[in-house]
N, CA, C and O atoms as a GROMACS GRO file, in nm:
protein
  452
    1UNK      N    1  -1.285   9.261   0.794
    1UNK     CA    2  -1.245   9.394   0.750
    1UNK      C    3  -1.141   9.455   0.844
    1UNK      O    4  -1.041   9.514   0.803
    2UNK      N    5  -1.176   9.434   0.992
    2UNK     CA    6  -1.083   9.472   1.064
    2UNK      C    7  -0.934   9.436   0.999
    2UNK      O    8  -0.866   9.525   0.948
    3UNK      N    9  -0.893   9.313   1.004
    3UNK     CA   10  -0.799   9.248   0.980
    3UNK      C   11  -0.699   9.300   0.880
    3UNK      O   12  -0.580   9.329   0.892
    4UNK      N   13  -0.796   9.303   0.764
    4UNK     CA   14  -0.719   9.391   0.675
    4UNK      C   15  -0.682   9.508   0.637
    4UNK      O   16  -0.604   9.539   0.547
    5UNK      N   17  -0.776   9.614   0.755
    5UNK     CA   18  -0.694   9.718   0.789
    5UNK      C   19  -0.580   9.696   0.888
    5UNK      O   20  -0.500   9.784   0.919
    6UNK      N   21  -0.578   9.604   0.921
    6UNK     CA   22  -0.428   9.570   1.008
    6UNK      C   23  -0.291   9.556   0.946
    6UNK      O   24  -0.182   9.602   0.978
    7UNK      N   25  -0.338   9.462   0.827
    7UNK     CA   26  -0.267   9.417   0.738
    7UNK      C   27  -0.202   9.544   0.668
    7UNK      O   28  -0.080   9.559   0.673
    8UNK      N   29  -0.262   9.611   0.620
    8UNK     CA   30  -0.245   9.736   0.559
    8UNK      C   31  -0.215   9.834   0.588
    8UNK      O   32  -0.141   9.897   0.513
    9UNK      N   33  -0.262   9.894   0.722
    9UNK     CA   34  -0.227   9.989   0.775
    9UNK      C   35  -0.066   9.956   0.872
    9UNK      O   36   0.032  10.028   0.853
   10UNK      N   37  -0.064   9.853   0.962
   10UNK     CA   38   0.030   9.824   0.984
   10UNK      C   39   0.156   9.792   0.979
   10UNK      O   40   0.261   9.848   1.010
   11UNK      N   41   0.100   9.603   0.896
   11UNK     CA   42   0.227   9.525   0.850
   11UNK      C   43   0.242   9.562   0.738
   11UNK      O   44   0.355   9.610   0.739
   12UNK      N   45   0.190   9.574   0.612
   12UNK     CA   46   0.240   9.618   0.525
   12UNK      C   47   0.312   9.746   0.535
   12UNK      O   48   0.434   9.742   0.515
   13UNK      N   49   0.254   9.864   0.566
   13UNK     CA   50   0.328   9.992   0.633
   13UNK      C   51   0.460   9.986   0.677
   13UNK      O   52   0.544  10.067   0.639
   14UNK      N   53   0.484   9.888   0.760
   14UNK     CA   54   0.582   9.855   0.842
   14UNK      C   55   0.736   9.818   0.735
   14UNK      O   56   0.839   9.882   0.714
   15UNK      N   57   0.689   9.694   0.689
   15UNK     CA   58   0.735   9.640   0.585
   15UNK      C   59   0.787   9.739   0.454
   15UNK      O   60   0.898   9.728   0.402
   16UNK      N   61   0.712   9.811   0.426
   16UNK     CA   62   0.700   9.896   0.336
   16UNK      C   63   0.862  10.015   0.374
   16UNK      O   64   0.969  10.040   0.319
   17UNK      N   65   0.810  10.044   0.461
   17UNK     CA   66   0.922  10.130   0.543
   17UNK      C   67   1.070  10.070   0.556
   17UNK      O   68   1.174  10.120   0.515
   18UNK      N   69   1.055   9.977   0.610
   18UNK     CA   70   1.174   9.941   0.597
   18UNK      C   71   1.240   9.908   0.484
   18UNK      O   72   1.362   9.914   0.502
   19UNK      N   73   1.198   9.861   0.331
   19UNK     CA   74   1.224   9.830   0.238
   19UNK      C   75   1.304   9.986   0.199
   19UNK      O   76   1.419  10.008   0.162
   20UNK      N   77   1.168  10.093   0.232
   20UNK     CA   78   1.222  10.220   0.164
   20UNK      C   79   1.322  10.312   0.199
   20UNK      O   80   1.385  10.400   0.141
   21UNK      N   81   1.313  10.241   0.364
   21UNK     CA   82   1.424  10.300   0.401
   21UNK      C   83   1.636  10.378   0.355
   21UNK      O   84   1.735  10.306   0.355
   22UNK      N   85   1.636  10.417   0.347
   22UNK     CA   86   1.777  10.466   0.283
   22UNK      C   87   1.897  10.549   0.427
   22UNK      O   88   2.010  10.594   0.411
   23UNK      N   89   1.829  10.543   0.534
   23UNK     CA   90   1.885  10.544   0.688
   23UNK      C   91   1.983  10.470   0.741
   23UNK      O   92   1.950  10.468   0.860
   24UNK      N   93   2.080  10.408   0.732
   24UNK     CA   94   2.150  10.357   0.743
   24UNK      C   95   2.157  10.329   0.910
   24UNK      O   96   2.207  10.229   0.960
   25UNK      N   97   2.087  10.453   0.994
   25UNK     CA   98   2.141  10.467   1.130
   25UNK      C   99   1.945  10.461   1.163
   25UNK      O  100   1.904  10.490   1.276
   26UNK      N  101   1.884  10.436   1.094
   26UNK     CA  102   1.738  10.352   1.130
   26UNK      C  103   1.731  10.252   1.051
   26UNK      O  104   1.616  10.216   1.028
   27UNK      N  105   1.823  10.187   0.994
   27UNK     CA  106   1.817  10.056   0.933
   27UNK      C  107   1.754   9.948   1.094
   27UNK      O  108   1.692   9.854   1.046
   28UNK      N  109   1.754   9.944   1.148
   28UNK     CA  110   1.746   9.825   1.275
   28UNK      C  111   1.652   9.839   1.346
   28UNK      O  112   1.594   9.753   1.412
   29UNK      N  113   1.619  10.000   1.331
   29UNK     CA  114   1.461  10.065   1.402
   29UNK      C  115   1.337   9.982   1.276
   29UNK      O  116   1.252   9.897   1.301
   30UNK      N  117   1.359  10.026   1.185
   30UNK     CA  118   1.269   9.942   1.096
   30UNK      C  119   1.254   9.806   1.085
   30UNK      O  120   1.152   9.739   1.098
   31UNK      N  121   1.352   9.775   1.064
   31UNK     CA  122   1.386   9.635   1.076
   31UNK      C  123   1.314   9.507   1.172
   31UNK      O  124   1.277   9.394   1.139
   32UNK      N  125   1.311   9.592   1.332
   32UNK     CA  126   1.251   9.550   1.415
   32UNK      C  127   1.072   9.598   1.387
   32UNK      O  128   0.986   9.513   1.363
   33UNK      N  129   1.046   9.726   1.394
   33UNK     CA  130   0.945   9.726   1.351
   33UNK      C  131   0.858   9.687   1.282
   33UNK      O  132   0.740   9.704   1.311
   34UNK      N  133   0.905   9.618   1.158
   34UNK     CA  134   0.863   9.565   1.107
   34UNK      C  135   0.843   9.370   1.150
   34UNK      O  136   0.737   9.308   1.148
   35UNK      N  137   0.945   9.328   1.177
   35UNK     CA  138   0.918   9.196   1.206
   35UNK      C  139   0.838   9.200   1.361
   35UNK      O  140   0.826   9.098   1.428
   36UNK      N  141   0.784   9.337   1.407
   36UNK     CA  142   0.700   9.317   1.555
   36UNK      C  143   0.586   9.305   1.496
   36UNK      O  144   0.498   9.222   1.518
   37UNK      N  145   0.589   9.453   1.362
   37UNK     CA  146   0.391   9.399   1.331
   37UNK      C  147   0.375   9.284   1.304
   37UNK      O  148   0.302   9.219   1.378
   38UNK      N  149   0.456   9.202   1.156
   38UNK     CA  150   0.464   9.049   1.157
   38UNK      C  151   0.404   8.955   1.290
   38UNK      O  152   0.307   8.879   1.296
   39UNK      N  153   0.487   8.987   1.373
   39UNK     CA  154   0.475   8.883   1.458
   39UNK      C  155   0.333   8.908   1.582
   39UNK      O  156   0.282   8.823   1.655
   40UNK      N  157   0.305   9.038   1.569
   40UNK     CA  158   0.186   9.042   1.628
   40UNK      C  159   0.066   9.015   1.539
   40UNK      O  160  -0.036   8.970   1.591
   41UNK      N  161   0.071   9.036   1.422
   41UNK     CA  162  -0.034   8.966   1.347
   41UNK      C  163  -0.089   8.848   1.370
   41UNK      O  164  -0.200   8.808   1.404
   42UNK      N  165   0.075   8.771   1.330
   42UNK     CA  166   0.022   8.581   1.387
   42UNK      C  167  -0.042   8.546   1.530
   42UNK      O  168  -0.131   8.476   1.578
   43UNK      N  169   0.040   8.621   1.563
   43UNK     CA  170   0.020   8.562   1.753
   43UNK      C  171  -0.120   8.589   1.741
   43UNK      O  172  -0.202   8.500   1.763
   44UNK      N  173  -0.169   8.756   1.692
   44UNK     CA  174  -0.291   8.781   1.750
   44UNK      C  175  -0.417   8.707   1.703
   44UNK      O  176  -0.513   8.665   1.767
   45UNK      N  177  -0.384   8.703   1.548
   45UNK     CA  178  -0.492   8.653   1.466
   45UNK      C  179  -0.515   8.486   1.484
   45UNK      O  180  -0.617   8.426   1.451
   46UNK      N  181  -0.415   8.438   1.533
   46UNK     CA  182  -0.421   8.265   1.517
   46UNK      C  183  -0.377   8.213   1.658
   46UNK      O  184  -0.265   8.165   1.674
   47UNK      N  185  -0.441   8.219   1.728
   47UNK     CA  186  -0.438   8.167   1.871
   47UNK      C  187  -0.513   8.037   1.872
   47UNK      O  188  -0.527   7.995   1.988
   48UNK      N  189  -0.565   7.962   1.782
   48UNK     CA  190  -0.609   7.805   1.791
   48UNK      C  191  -0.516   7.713   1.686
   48UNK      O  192  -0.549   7.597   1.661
   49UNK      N  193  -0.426   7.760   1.641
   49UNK     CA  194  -0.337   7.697   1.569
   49UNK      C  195  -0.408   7.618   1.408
   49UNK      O  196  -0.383   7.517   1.343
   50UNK      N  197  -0.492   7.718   1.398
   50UNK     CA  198  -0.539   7.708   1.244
   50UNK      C  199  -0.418   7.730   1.156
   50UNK      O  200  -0.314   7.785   1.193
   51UNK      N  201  -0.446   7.673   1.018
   51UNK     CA  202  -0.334   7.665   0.921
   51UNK      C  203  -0.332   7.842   0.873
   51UNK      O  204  -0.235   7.914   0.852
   52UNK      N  205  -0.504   7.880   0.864
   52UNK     CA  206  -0.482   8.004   0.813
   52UNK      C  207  -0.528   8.103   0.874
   52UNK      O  208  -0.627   8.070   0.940
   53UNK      N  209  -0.502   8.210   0.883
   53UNK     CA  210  -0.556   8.379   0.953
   53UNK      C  211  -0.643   8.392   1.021
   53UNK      O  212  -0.657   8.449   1.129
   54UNK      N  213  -0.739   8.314   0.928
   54UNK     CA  214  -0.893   8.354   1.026
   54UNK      C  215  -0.950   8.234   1.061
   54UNK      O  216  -1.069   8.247   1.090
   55UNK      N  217  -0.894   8.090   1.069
   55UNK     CA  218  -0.918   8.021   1.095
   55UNK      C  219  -0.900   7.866   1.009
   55UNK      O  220  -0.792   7.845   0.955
   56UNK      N  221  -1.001   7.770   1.001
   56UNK     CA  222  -0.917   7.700   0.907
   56UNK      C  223  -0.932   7.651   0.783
   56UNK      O  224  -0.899   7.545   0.730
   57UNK      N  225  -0.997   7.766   0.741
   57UNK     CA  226  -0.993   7.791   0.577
   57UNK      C  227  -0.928   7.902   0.497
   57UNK      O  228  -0.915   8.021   0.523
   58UNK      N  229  -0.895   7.838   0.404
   58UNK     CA  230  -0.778   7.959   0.307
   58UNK      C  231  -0.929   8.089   0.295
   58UNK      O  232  -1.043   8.042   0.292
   59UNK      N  233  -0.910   8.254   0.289
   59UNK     CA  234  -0.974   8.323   0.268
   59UNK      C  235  -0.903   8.451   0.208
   59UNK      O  236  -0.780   8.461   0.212
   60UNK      N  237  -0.983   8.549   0.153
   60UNK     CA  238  -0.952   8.678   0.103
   60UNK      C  239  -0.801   8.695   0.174
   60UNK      O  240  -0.686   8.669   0.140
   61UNK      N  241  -0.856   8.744   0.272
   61UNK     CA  242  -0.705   8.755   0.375
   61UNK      C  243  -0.608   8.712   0.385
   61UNK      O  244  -0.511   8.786   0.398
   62UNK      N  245  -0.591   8.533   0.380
   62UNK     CA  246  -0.473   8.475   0.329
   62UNK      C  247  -0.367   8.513   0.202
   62UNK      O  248  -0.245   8.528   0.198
   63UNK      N  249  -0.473   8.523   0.106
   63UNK     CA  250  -0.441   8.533  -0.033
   63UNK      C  251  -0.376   8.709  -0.052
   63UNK      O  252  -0.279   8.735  -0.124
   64UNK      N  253  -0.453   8.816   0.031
   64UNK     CA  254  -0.405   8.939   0.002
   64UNK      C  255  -0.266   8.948   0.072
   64UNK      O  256  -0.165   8.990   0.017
   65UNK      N  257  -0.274   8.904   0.201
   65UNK     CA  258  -0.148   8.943   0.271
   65UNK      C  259  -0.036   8.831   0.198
   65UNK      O  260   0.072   8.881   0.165
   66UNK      N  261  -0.052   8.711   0.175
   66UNK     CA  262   0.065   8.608   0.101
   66UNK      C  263   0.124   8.735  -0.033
   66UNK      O  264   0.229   8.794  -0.056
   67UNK      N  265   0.024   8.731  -0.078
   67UNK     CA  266   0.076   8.811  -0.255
   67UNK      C  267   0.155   8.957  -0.190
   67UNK      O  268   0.257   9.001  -0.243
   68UNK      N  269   0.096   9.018  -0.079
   68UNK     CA  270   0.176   9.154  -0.082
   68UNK      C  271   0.332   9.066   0.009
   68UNK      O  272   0.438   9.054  -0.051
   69UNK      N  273   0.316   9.022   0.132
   69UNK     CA  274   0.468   8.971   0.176
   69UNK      C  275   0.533   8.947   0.084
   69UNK      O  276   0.638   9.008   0.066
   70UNK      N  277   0.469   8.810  -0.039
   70UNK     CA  278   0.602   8.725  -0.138
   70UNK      C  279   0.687   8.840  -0.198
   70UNK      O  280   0.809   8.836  -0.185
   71UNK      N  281   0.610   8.972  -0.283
   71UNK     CA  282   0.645   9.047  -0.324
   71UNK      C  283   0.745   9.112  -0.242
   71UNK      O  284   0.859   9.101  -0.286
   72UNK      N  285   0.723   9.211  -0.073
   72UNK     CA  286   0.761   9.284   0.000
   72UNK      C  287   0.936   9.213   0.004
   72UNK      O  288   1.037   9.276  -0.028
   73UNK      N  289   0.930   9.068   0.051
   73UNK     CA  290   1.048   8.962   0.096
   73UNK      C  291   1.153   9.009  -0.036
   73UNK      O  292   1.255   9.076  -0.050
   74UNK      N  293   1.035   8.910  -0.144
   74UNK     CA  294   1.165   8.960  -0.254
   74UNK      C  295   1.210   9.052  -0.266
   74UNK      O  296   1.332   9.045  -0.254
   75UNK      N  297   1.169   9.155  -0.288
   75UNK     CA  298   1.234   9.342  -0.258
   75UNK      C  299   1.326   9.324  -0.161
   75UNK      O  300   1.441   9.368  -0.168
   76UNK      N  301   1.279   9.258  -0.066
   76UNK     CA  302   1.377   9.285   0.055
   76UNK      C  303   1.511   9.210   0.031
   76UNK      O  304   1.603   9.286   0.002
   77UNK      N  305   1.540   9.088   0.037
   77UNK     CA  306   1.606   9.018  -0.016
   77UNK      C  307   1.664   9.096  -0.146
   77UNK      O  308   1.760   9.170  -0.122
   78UNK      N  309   1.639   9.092  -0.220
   78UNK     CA  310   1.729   9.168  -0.329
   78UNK      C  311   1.793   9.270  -0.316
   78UNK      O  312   1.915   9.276  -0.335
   79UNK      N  313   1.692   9.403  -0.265
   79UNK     CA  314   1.746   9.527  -0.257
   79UNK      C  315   1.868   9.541  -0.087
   79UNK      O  316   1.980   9.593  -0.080
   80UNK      N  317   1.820   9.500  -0.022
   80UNK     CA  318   1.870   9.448   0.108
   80UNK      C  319   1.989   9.328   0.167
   80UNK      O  320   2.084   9.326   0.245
   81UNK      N  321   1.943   9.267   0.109
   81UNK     CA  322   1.974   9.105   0.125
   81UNK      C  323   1.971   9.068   0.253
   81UNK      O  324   2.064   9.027   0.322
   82UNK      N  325   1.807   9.093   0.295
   82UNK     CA  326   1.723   9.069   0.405
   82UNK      C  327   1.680   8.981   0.361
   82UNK      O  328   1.635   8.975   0.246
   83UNK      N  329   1.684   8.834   0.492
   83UNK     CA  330   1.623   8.710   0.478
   83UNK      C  331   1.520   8.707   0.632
   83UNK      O  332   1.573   8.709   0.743
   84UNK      N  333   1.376   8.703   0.612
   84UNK     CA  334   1.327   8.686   0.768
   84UNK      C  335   1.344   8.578   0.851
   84UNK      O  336   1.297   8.465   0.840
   85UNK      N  337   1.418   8.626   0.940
   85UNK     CA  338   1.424   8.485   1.066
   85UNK      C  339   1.350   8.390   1.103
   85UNK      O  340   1.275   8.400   1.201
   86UNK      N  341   1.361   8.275   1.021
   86UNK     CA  342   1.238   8.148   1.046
   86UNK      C  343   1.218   8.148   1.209
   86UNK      O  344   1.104   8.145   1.255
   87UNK      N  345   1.341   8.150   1.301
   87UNK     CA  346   1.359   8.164   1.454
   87UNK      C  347   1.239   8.211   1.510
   87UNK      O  348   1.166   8.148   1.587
   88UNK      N  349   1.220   8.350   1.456
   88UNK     CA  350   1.123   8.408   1.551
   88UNK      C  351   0.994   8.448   1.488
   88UNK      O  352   0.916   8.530   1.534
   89UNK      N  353   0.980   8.371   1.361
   89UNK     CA  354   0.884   8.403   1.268
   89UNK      C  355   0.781   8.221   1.243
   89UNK      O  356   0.706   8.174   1.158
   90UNK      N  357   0.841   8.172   1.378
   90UNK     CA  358   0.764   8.064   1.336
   90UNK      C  359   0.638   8.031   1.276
   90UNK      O  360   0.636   7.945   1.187
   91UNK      N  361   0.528   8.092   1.317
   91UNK     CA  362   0.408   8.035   1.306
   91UNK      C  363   0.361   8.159   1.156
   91UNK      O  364   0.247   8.142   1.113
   92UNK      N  365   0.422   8.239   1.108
   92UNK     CA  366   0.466   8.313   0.948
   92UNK      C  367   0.488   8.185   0.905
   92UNK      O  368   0.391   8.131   0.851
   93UNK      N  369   0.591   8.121   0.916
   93UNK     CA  370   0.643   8.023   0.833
   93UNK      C  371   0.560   7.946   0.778
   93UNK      O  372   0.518   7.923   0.664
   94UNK      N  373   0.539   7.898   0.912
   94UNK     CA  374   0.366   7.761   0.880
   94UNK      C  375   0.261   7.799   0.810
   94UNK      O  376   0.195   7.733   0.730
   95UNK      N  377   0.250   7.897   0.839
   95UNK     CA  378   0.136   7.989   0.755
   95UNK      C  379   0.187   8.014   0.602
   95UNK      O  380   0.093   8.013   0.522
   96UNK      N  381   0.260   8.027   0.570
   96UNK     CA  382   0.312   8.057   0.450
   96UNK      C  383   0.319   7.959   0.396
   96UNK      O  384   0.249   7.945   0.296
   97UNK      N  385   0.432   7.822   0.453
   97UNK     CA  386   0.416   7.698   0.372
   97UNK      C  387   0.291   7.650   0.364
   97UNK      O  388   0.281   7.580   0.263
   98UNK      N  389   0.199   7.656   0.421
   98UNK     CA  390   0.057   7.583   0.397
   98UNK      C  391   0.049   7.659   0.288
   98UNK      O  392   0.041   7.598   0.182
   99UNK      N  393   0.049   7.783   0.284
   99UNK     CA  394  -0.084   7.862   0.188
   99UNK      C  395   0.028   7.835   0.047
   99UNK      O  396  -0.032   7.769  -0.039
  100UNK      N  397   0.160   7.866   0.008
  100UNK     CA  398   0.212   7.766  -0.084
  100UNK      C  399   0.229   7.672  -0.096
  100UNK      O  400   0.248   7.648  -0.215
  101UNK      N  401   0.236   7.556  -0.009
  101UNK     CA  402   0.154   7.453  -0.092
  101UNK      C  403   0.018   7.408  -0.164
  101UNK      O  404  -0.015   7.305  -0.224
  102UNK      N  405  -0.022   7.483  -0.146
  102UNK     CA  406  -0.198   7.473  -0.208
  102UNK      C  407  -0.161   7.486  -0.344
  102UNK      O  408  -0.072   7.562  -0.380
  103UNK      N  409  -0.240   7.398  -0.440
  103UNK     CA  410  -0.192   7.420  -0.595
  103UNK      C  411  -0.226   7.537  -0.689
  103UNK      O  412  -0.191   7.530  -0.807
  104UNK      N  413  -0.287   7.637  -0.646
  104UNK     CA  414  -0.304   7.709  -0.711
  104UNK      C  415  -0.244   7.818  -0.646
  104UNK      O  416  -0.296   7.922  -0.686
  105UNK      N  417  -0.156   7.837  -0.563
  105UNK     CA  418  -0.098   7.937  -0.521
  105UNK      C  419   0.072   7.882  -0.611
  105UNK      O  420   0.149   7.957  -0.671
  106UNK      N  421   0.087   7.719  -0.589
  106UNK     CA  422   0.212   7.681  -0.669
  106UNK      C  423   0.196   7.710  -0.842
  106UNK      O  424   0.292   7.741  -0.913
  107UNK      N  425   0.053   7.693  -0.895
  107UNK     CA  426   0.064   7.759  -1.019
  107UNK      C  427   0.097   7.916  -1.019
  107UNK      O  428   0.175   7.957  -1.106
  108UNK      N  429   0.059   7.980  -0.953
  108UNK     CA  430   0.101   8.153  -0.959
  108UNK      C  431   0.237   8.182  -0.918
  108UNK      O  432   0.293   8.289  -0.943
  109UNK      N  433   0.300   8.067  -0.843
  109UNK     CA  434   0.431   8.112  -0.817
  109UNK      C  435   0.524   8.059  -0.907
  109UNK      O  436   0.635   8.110  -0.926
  110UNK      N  437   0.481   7.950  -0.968
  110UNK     CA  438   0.584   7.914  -1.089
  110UNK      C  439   0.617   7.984  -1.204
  110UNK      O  440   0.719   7.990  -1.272
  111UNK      N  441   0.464   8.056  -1.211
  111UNK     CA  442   0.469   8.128  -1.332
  111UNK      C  443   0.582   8.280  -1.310
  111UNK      O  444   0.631   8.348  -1.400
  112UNK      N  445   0.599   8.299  -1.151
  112UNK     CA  446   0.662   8.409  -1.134
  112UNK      C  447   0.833   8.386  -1.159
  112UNK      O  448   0.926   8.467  -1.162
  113UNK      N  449   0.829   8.274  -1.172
  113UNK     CA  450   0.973   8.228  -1.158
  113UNK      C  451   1.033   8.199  -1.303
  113UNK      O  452   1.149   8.160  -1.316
   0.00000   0.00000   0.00000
């Protein structure tokens, strides 16, 4: 439960903000802010190098935070044409490609496409 008030209150928040942003001169304040909650999420939550969040099974948590990012990215990317830095988003990445490759996350994303 903790977690996903993290998720929510934070990174999504974070994320959120910067998408909504219309600041031109806090475009980079958000920007960063947002890829810090990101990146303190991973670091904090996955310190044994599990594939997923809470360890190394896909859970609630995986599945809520994947569906709100895929969404958040695309917004971003479109409205923006913000791409997140694989560079400093490594262990996002890994986390992400695992949890899309799983086949039933590739059935929900095909259908989005």
């Amino acid at each position: 439960k903790a977690i996903q008030r993290q998720i929510d209150e934070m990174v999504l928040s974070a994320c959120r903000s910067f998408l909504e942003n219309e600041d031109p001169s806090q475009e980079a304040s958000y920007q960063a802010a947002a890829e810090n909650a990101l990146r303190s999420l991973f670091v904090q939550e996955n310190q044994t190098g599990s594939p997923f969040l809470t360890g190394s099974d896909l859970t609630l948590v995986d599945i809520h935070l994947f569906a709100h990012l895929k969404s958040i990215f695309l917004e971003l990317n479109e409205c923006k044409k913000y791409i997140l830095p694989s560079s400093t988003m490594g262990r996002m990445k890994s986390w992400h490609d695992t949890c899309a490759s799983r086949p039933a996350f590739q059935e929900v994303l095909s259908k989005q496409e």
